[in-house]
C-alpha positions in Angstrom: 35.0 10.6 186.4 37.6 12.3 183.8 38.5 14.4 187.1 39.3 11.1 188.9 41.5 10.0 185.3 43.5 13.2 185.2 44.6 13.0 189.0 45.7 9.5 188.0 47.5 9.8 184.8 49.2 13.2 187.0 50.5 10.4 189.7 51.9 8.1 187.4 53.4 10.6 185.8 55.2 11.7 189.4 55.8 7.8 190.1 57.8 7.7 186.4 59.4 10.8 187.3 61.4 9.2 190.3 61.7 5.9 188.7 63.7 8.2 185.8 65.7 10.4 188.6 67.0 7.0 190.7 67.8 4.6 187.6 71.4 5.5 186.5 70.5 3.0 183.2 70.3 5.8 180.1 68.3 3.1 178.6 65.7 2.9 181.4 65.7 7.2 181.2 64.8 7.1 177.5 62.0 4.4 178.4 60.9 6.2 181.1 60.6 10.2 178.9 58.8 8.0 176.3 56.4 7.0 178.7 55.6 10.3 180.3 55.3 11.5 176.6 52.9 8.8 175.9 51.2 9.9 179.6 51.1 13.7 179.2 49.5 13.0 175.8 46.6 11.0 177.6 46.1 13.6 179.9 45.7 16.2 176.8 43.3 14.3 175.5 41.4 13.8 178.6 41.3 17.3 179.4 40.0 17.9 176.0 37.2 15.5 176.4 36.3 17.3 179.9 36.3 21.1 178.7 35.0 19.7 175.2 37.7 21.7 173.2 39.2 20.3 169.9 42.1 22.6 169.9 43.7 20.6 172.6 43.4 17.4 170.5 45.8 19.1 167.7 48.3 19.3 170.5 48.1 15.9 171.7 48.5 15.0 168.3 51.7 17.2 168.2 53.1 16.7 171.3 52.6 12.8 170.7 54.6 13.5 167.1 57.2 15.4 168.8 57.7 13.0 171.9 58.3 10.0 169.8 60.5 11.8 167.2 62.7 12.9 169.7 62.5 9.2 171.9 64.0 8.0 168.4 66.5 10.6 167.9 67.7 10.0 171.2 68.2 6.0 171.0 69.9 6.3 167.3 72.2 9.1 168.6 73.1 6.8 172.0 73.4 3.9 170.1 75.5 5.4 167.1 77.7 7.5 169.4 78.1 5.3 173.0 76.7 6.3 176.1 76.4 10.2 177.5 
């Protein structure tokens, strides 16, 4: 069943992938990296629950940190400085 989750969370990922390569919007791009943070996250944490290892839950937890820090870095420095 956690097999069937990780093939999942991997094709949303691809469908948020082209959904960030066609949208020109740099607002829709930061929305869209956020999300496939959030969804590479998930899929840490599932593959930790499927090989039972907790070291892979401290890198979820990290990679989760570093995804929204830089998601918020990345909207104050658009919206401070105008659009790339």
């Amino acid at each position: 069943m956690l097999e069937l989750f990780l093939i999942l969370v991997s094709v949303l990922i691809l469908f948020l992938a082209i959904y960030v390569i066609k949208h020109h919007n740099i607002w829709d791009s930061i929305l869209g990296m956020s999300l496939s943070a959030t969804l590479i996250v998930l899929g840490i944490v599932l593959y930790a629950a499927f090989t039972d290892s907790t070291m892979f839950i401290d890198i979820a937890i990290t990679f989760g940190l570093l995804g929204f820090v830089g998601t918020l870095f990345t909207a104050v420095f658009i919206y401070t400085r105008g659009d790339i």
